[in-house]
C-alpha positions in Angstrom: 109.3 146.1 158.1 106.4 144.3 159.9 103.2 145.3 158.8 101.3 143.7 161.1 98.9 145.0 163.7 98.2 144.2 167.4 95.5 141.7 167.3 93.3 144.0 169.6 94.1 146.8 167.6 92.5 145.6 164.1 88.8 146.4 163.4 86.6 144.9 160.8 87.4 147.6 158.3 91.2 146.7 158.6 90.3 142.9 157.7 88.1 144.1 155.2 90.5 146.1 153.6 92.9 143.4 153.4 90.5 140.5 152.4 89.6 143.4 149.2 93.5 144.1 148.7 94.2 140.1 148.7 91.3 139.9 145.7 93.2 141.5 142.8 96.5 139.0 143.7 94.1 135.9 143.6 92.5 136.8 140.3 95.8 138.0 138.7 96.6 136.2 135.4 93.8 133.8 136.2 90.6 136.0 135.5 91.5 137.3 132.2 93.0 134.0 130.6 90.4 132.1 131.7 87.4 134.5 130.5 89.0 134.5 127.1 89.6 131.1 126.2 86.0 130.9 127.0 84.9 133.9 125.0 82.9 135.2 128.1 83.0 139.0 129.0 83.3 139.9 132.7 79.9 141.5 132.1 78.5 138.0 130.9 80.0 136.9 134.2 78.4 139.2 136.4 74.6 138.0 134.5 75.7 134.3 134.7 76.4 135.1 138.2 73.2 136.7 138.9 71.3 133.9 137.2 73.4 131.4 139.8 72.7 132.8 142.8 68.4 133.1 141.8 68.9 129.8 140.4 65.8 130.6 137.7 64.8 133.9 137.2 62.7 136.6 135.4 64.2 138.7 132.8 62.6 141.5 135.3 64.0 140.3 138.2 68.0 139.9 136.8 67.6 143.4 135.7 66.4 145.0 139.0 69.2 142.6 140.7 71.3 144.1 138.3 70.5 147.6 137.8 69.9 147.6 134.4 66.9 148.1 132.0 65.9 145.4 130.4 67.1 146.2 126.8 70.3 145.3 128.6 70.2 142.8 130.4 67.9 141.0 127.4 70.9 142.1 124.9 72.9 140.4 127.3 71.5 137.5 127.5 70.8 137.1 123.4 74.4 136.8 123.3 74.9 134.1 126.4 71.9 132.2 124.7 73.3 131.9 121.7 77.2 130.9 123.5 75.0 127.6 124.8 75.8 129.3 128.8 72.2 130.1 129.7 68.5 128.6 128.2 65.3 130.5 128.3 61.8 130.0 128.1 58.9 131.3 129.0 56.5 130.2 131.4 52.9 128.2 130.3 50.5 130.9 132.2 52.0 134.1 131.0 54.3 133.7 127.8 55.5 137.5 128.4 57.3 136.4 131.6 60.5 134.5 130.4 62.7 132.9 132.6 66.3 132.1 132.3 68.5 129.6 133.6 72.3 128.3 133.3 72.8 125.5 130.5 74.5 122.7 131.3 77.7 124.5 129.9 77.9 127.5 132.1 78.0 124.6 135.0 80.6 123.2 133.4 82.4 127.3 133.3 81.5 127.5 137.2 83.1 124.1 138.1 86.1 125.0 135.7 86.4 128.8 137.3 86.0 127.4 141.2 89.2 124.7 140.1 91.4 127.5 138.7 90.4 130.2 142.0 90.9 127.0 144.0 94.2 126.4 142.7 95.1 130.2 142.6 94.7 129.6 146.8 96.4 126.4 147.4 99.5 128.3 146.2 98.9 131.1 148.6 97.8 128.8 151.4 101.6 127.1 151.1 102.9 130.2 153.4 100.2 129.0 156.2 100.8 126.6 159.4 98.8 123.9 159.9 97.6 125.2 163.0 97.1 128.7 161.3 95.1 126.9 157.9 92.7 125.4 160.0 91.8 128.7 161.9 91.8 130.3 158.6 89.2 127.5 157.5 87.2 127.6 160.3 86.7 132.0 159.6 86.2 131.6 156.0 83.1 128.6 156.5 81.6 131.2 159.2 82.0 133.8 156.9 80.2 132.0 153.8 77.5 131.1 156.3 76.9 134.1 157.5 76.2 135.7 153.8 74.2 132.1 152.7 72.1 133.5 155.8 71.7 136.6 154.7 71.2 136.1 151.3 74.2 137.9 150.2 
């Protein structure tokens, strides 16, 4: 059975809906392993996240991004802190406004996490002409453009 569509019959939800079903078969057996053998929660990721894509932030600010109150997200972090991932400090002019940032290892977790995903889609790339991975190349860098430009 061919479950392809006319190419003029797909809309953007269609793609959408297939980029979000592709996700979970990427991550499979990847996600988990790797999280544990670093003793990071996918909650922790989420924050480390967060703090990545602000680069430095206010405790304030990752828990409006967030949407949690700051007993949270400051729990959160207590426990990241003390795992060496994030560092923070507080800033000369106002000592109540602390700021936190990635430590050297939660670079280390990204560069780690971006090889295994990377690997995860060389394996699923195999299926792909040459022709065929360099349109897909050429979508994906307008894609992550796009969100770069919009802040997303």
């Amino acid at each position: 059975m061919n479950n392809k569509m006319p190419v003029s019959d797909l809309t953007r939800k269609d793609v959408s809906l297939a980029v979000a079903r592709l996700i979970p078969y990427i991550m499979r057996g990847t996600q988990l392993e790797f999280f544990v053998k670093r003793g990071v929660t996918q909650t922790q990721f989420l924050v480390l996240n967060a703090i990545r894509a602000c680069t430095r932030c206010t405790m304030g600010a990752l828990a409006r991004t967030l949407h949690v109150s700051m007993p949270t997200v400051s729990g959160i972090i207590d426990r990241l802190v003390r795992a060496g991932y994030v560092r923070r400090h507080s800033q000369p002019d106002d000592r109540r406004r602390i700021i936190v940032a990635l430590a050297p290892k939660a670079e280390r977790f990204f560069r780690d996490f971006e090889t295994v995903i990377r690997q995860r889609w060389e394996e699923a790339l195999l299926s792909l002409e040459p022709s065929e991975l360099e349109a897909f190349h050429d979508v994906i860098t307008k894609i992550r453009e796009r969100l770069q430009a919009d802040g997303a």
